[in-house]
C-alpha positions as CSV (number, residue, x, y, z in Angstrom):
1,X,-10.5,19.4,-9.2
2,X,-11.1,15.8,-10.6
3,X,-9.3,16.8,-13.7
4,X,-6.0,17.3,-11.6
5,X,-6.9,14.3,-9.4
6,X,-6.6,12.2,-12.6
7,X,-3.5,13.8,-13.9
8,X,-1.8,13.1,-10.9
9,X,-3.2,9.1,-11.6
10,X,-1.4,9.4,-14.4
11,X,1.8,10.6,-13.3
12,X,2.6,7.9,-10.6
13,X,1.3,4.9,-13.0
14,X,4.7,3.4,-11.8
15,X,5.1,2.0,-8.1
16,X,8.6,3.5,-7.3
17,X,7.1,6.7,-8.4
18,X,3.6,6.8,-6.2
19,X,5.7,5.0,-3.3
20,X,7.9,8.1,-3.4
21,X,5.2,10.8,-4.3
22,X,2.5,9.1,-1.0
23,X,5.8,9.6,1.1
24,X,6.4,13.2,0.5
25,X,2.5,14.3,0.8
26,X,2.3,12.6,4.2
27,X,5.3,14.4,5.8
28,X,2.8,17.1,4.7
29,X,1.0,17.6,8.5
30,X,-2.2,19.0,6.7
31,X,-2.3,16.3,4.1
32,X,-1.2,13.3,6.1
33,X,-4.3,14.6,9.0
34,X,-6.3,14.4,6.0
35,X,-5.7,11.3,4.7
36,X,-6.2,9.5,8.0
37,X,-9.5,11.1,8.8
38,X,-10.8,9.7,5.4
39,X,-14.0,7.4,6.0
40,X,-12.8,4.9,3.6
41,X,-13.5,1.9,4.1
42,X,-10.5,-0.5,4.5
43,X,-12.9,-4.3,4.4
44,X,-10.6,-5.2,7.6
45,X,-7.3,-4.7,6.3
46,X,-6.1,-2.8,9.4
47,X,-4.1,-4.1,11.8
């Protein structure tokens, strides 16, 4: 799985391309419910 994780790095390298790409996976229910349950931590950026 890390081997695709970093090929996919390496495909949105360019902003435009990742903004778009992040977009599409969250209208993805199971991916966006995903991604906001990740324990990340975010150093106080939240709002």
């Amino acid at each position: 799985m890390q081997e695709k994780v970093e090929a996919v790095h390496d495909l949105v390298a360019d902003e435009q391309v990742a903004a778009q790409v992040a977009t599409d996976l969250l209208r993805r229910p199971d991916v966006a419910f995903k991604a906001m349950t990740d324990n990340y931590p975010d150093y106080g950026l939240a709002a």
